[in-house]
Structures are given as C-alpha cells and as structure tokens.
C-alpha positions as CSV (number, residue, x, y, z in Angstrom):
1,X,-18.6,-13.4,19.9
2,X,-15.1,-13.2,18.9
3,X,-13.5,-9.5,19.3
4,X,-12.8,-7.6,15.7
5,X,-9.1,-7.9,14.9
6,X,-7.0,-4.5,14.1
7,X,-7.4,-3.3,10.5
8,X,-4.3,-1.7,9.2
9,X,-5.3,1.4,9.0
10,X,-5.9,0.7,13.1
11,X,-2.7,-0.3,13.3
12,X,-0.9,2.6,11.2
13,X,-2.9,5.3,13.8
14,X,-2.0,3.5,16.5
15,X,1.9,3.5,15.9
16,X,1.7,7.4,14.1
17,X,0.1,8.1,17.7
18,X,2.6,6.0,19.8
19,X,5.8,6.9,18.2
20,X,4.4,10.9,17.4
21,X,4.9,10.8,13.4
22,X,1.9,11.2,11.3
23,X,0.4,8.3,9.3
24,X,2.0,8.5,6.2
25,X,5.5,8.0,7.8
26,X,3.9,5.2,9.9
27,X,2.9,3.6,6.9
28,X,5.3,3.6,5.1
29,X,7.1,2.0,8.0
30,X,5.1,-0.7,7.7
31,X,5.5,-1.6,4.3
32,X,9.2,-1.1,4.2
33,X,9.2,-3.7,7.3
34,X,7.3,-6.0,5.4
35,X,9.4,-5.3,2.0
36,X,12.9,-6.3,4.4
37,X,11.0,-9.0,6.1
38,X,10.4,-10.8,2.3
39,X,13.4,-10.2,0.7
40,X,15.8,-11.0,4.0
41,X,13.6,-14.7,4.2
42,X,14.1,-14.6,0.6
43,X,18.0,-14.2,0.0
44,X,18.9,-15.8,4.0
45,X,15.8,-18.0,4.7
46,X,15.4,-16.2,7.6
47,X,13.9,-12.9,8.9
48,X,13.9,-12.0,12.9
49,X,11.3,-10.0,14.5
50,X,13.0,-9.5,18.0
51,X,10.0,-10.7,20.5
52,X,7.5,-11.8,17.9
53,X,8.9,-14.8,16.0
54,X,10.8,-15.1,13.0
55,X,9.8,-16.0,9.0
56,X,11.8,-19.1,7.9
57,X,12.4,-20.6,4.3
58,X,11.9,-24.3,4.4
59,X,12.0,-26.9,1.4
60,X,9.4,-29.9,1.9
61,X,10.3,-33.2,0.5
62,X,8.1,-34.9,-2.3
63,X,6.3,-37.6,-0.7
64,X,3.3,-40.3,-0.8
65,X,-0.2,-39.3,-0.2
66,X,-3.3,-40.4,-0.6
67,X,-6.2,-38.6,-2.6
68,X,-9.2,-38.3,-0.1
69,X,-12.0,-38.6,-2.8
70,X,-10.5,-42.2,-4.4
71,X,-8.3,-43.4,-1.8
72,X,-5.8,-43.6,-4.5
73,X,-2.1,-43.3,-3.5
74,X,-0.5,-39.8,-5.2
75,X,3.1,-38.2,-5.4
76,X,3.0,-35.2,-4.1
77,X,6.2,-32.9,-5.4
78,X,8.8,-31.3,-3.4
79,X,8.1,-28.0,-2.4
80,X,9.7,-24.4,-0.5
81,X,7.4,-23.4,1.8
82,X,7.1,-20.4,4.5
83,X,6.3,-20.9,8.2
84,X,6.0,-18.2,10.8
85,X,7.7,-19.2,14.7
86,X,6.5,-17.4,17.4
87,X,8.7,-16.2,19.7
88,X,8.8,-18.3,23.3
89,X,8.6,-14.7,24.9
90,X,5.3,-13.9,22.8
91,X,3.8,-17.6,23.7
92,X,4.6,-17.1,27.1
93,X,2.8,-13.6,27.1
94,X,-0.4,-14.5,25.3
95,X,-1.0,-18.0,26.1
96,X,0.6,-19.0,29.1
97,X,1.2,-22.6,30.2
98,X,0.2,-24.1,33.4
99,X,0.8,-22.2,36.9
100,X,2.1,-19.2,34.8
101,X,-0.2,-16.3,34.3
C-alpha cells in the first residue's frame, strides 16, 4: 500500500515549523505563491519554480481524431493548455536513471 500524500494543512505546519513563522503566515505564503505562479503563466506563459519545474502556457493545434465509440473521424478544436516540467535536478533526485543513485 501506497504511502498517504501530504495534506496541506501538513504542508503549511511543516514550513511554519521549518522556517519558524506560525501557520497563518505560512499559509498565506502558499497561496500568494500559487496566486504569482497563475497570473506570471498567465501574462508570460511561463512561471519558474527554481529546482522543481516550471508551469508553461501552450496552445494545441485543432486536429483529426477519431471518436472511440463509432470509429468516426472528429475535429477536435484548437486549444491553450497547461503542462507542468519537472526540473532535471528534481528527476534526477527522485527517480534516478541507471547507475545513479
């Protein structure tokens, strides 16, 4: 069985602990990080979180697909979309490749 992933109230203890500031200030950290991190991927495409990975704006192209139920060939519209890239350095620490450990 998997382990239970970090709730956020987990995760705003954890940094109010860490960086000695009490949970509210902690918080509110956290959602003014997540605020930037929208609007800067927003208005630039792009938002950097230095050793994670960054949030980047990319527009899809309409294309053909097929409908899975029919078989039937569909148009499928353009689109903007929002991927996450991890960082090499956070690949490299959680899941390392071969002979690296």
């Amino acid at each position: 069985m998997a382990a239970a992933r970090m709730t956020q109230a987990q995760l705003i203890r954890h940094l109010a602990e860490r960086c000695e500031v009490n949970n509210k200030v902690s918080r509110g950290f956290l959602e003014e990080l997540a605020k930037t991190a929208l609007q800067e991927t927003k208005k630039n495409g792009v938002f950097v979180l230095p050793g994670i990975g960054r949030l980047v704006k990319s527009n899809r192209k309409a294309r053909l697909g097929r409908n899975p139920a029919t078989g039937e060939t569909i148009k499928i519209p353009a689109k903007t979309v929002v991927k996450f890239r991890v960082a090499k350095a956070a690949k490299d620490s959680i899941a390392p490749g071969k002979g690296k450990k």
